[in-house]
DRENPA-3360 file (N, C-alpha, C; in nm, 2 decimals, always signed):
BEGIN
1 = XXXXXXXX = +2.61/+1.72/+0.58/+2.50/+1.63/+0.61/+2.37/+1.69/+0.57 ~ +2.30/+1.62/+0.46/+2.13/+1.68/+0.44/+2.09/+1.63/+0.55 ~ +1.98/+1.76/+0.53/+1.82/+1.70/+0.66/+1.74/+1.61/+0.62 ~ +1.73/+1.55/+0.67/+1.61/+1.42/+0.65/+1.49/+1.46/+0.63 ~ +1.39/+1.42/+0.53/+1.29/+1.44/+0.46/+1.19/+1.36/+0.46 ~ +1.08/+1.40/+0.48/+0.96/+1.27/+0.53/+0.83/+1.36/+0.47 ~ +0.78/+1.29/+0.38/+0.62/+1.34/+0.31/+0.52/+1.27/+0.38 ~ +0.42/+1.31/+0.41/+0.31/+1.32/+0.42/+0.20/+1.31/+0.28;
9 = XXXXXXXX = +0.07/+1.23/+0.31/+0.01/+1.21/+0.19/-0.16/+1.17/+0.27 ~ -0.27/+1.20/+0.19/-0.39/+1.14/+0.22/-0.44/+1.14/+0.10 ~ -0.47/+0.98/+0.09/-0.55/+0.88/+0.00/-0.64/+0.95/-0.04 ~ -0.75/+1.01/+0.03/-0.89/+1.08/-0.01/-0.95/+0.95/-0.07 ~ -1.02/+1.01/-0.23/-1.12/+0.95/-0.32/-1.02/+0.92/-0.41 ~ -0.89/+0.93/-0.40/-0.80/+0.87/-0.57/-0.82/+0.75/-0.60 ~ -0.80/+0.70/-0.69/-0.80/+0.55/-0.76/-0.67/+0.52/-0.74 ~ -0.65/+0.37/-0.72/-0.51/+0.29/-0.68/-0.41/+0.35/-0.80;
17 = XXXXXXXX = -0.44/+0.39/-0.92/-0.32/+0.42/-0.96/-0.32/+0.57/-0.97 ~ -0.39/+0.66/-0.97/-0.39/+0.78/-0.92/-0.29/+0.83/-0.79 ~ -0.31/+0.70/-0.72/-0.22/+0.74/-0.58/-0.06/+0.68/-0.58 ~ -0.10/+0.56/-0.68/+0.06/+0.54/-0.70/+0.11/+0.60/-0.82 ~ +0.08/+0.67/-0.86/+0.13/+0.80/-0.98/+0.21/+0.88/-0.89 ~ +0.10/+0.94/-0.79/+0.16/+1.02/-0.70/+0.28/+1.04/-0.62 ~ +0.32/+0.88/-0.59/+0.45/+0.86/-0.52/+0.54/+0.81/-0.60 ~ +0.50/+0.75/-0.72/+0.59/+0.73/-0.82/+0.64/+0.92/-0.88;
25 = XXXXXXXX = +0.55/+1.05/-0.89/+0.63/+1.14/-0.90/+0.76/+1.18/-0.78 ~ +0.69/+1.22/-0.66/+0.74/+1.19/-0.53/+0.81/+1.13/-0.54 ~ +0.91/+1.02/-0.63/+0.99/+0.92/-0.57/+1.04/+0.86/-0.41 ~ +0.84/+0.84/-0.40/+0.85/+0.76/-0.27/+0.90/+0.63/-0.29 ~ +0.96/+0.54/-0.17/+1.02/+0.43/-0.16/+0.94/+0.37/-0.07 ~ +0.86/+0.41/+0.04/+0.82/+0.37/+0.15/+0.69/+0.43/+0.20 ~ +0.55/+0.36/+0.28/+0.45/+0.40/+0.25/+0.45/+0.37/+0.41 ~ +0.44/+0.47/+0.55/+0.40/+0.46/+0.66/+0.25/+0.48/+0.69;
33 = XXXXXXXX = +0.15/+0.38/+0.68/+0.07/+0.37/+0.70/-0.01/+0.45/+0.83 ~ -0.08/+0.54/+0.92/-0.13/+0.57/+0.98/-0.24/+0.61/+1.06 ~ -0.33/+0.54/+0.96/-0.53/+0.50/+0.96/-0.47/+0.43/+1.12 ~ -0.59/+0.43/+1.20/-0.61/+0.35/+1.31/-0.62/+0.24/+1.25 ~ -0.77/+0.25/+1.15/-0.81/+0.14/+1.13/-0.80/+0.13/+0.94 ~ -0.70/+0.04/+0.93/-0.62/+0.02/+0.79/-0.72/-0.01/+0.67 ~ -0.90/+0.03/+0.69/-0.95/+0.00/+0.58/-1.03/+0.05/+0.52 ~ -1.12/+0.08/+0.42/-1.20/+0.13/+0.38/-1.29/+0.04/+0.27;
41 = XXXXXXXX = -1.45/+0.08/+0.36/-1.56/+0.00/+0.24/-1.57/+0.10/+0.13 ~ -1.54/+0.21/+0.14/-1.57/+0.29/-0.02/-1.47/+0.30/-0.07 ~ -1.34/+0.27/-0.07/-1.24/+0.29/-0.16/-1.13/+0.09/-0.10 ~ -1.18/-0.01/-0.17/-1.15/-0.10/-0.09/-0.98/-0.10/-0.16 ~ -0.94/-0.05/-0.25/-0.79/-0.08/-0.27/-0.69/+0.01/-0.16 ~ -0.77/+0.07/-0.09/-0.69/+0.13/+0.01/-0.68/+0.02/+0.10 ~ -0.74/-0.08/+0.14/-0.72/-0.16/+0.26/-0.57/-0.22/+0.24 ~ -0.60/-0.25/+0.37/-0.38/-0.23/+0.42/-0.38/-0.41/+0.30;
49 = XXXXXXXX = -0.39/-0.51/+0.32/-0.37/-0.61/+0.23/-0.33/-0.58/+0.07 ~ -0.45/-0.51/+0.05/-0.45/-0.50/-0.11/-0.37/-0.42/-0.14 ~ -0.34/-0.28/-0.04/-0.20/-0.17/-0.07/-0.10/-0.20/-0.10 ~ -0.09/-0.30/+0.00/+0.01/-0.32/+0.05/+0.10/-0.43/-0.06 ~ +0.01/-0.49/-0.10/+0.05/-0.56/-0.23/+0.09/-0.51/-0.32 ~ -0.03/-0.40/-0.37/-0.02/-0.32/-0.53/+0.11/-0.26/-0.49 ~ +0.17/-0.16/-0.37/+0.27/-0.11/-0.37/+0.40/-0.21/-0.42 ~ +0.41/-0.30/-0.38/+0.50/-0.40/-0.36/+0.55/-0.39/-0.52;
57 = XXXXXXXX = +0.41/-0.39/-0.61/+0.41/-0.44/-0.76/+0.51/-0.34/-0.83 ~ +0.55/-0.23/-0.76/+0.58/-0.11/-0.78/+0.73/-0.06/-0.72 ~ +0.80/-0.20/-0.64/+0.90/-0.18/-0.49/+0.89/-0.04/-0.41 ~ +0.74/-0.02/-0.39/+0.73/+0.08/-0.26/+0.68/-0.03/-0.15 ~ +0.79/-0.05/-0.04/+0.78/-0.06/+0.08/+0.62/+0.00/+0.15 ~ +0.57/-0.12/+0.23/+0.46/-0.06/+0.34/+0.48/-0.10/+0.47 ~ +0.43/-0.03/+0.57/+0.40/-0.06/+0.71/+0.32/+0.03/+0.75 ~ +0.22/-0.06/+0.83/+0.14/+0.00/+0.92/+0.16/+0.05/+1.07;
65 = XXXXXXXX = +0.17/+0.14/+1.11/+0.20/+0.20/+1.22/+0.04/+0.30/+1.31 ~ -0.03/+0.24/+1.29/-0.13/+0.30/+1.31/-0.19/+0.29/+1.46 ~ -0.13/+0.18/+1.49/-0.16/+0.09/+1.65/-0.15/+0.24/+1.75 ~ +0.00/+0.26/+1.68/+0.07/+0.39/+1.82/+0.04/+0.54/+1.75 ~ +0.04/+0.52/+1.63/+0.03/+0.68/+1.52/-0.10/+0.70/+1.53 ~ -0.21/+0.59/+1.49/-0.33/+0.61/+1.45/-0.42/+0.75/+1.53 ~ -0.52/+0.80/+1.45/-0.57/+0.88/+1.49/-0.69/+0.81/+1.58 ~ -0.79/+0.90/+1.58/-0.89/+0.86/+1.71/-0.87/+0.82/+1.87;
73 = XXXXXXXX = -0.82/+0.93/+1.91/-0.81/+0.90/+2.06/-0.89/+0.98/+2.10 ~ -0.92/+0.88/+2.21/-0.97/+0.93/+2.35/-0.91/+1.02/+2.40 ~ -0.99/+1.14/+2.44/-0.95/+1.27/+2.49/-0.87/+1.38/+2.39 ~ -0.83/+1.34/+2.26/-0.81/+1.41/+2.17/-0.62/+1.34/+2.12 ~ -0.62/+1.39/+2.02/-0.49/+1.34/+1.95/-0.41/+1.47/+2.01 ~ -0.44/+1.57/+2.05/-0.34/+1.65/+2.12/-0.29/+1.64/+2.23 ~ -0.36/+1.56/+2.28/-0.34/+1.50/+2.42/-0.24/+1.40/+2.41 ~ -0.28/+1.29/+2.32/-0.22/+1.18/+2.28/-0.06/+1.19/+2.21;
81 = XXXXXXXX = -0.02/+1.31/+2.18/+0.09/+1.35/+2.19/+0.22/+1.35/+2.23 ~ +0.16/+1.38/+2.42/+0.24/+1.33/+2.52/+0.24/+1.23/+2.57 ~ +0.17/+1.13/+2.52/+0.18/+0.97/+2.59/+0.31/+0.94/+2.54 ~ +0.36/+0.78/+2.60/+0.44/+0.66/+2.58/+0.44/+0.64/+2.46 ~ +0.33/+0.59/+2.43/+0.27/+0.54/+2.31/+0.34/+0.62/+2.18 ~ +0.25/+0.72/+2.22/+0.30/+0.84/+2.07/+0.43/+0.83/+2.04 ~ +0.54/+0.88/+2.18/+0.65/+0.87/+2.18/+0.69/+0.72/+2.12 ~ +0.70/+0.66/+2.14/+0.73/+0.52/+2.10/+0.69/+0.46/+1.94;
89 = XXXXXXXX = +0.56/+0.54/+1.91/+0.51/+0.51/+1.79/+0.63/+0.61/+1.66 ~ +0.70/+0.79/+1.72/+0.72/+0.77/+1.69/+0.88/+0.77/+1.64 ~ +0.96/+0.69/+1.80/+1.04/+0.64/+1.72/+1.07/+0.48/+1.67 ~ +0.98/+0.41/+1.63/+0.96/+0.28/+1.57/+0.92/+0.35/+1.41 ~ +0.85/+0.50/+1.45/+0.87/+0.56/+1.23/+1.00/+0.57/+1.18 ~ +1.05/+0.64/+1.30/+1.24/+0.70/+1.26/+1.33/+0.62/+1.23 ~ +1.29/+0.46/+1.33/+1.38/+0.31/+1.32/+1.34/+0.27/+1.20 ~ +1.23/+0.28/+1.12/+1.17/+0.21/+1.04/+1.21/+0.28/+0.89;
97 = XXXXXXXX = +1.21/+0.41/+0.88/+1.25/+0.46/+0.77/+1.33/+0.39/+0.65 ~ +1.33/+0.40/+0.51/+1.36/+0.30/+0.45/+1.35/+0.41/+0.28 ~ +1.46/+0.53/+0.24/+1.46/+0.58/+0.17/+1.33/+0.71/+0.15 ~ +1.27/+0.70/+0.05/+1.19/+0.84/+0.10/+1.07/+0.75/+0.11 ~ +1.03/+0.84/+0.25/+0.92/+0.80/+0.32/+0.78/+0.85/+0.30 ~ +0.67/+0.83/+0.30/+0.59/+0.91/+0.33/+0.47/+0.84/+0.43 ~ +0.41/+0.93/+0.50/+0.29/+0.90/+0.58/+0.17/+0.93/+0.53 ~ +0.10/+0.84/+0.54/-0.05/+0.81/+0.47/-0.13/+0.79/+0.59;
105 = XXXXXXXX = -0.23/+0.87/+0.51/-0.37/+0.87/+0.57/-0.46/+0.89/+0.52 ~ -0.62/+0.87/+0.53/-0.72/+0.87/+0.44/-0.74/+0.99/+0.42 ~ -0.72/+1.14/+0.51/-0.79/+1.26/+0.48/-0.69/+1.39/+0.37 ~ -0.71/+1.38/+0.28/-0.63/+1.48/+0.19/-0.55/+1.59/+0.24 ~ -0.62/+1.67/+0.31/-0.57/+1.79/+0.38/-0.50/+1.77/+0.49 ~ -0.40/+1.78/+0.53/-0.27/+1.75/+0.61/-0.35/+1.83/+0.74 ~ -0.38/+1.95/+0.74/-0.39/+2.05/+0.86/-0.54/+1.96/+0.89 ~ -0.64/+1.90/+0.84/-0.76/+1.84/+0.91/-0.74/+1.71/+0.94;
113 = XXXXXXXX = -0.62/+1.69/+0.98/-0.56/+1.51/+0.98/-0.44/+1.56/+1.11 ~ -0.48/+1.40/+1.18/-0.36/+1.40/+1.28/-0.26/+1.41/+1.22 ~ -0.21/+1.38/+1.09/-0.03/+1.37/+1.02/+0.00/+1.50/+1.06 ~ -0.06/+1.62/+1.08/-0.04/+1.76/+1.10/+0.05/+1.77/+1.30 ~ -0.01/+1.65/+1.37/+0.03/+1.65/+1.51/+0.19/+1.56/+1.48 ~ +0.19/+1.46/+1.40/+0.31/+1.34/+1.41/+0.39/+1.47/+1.34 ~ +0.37/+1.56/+1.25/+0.46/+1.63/+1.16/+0.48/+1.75/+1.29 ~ +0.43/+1.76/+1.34/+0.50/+1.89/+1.45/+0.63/+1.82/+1.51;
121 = XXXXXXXX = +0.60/+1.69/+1.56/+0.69/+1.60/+1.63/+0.82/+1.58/+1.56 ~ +0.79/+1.56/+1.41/+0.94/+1.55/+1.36/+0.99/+1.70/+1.32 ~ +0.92/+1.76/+1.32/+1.00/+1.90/+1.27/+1.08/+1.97/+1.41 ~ +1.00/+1.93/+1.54/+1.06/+1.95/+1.67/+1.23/+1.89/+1.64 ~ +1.24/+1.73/+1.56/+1.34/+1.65/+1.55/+1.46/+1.71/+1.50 ~ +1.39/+1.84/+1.38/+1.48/+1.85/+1.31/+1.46/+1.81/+1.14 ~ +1.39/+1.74/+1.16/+1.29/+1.64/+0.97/+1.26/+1.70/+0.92 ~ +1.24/+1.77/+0.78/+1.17/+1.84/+0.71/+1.09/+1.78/+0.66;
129 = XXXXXXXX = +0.93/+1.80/+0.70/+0.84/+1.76/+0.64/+0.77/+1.85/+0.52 ~ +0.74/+1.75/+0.40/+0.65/+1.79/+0.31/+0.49/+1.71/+0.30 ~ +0.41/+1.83/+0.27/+0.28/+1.75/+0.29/+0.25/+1.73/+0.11 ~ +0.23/+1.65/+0.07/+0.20/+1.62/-0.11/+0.08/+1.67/-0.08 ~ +0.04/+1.75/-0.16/-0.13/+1.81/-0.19/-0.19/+1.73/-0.34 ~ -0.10/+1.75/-0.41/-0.15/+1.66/-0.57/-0.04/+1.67/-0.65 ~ -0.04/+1.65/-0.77/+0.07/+1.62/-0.85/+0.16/+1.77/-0.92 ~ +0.09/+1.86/-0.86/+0.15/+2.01/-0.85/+0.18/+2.08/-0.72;
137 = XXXXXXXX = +0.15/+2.03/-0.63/+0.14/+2.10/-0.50/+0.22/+2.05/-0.36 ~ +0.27/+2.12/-0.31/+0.36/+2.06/-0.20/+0.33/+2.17/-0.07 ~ +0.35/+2.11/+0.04/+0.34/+2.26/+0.15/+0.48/+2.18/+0.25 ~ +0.57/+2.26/+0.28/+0.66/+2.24/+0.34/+0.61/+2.30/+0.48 ~ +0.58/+2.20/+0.60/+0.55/+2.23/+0.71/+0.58/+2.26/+0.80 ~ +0.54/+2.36/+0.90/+0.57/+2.49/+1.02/+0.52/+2.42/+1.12 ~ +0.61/+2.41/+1.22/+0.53/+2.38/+1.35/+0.40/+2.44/+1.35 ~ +0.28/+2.42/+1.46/+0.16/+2.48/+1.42/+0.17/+2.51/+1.61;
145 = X = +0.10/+2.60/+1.65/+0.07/+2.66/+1.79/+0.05/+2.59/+1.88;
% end
């Protein structure tokens, strides 16, 4: 039996086809959304509609999961960890999974982004997570302290 494999990715400043270059190397299948809030006025092809489409154009799968995943909590995302919610958020990612996965978020760097707290959780699982850095770069992730 292989281990299950789940990437990590942040949007940053790329252009819509910059980012789906990206997952087309990656042969991502599936795009787990995890912005709180699914949009952006300075990069508007990131907003969850229009992604969500262009991916489509491409058969990468989307969902937003941001309701229970999303960052910005009250009292800190380390906290938010041990809630219901987290828990539950994430196994509705694990039920949801749909070939190779990756989680998205707007901030490039994995370790300055909540995906660094949801990626402790699956490696706890057993998941090997990869964080995509660019079209040369990968960091295979270590629980963190």
């Amino acid at each position: 039996m292989s281990i299950m494999e789940i990437f990590t990715i942040g949007h940053s400043t790329l252009s819509l086809r910059e980012f789906i270059d990206l997952l087309i190397k990656y042969n991502i299948e599936m795009v787990v959304d995890v912005r709180r809030f699914p949009t952006s006025k300075k990069f508007p092809h990131f907003k969850m509609e229009i992604l969500k489409e262009e991916l489509g154009k491409h058969k990468i799968s989307y969902i937003w999961l941001g309701e229970k995943l999303g960052g910005f909590r009250k009292g800190g995302y380390r906290n938010y960890v041990e809630t219901k919610d987290f828990k539950s958020g994430i196994k509705e990612l694990l039920e949801n999974l749909k070939g190779r996965t990756v989680i998205m978020c707007a901030e490039k760097l994995w370790f300055k982004c909540h995906r660094r707290f949801i990626a402790d959780e699956l490696v706890k699982k057993g998941i090997k997570v990869i964080h995509i850095i660019d079209k040369k770069r990968t960091y295979e992730h270590r629980k963190s302290n």
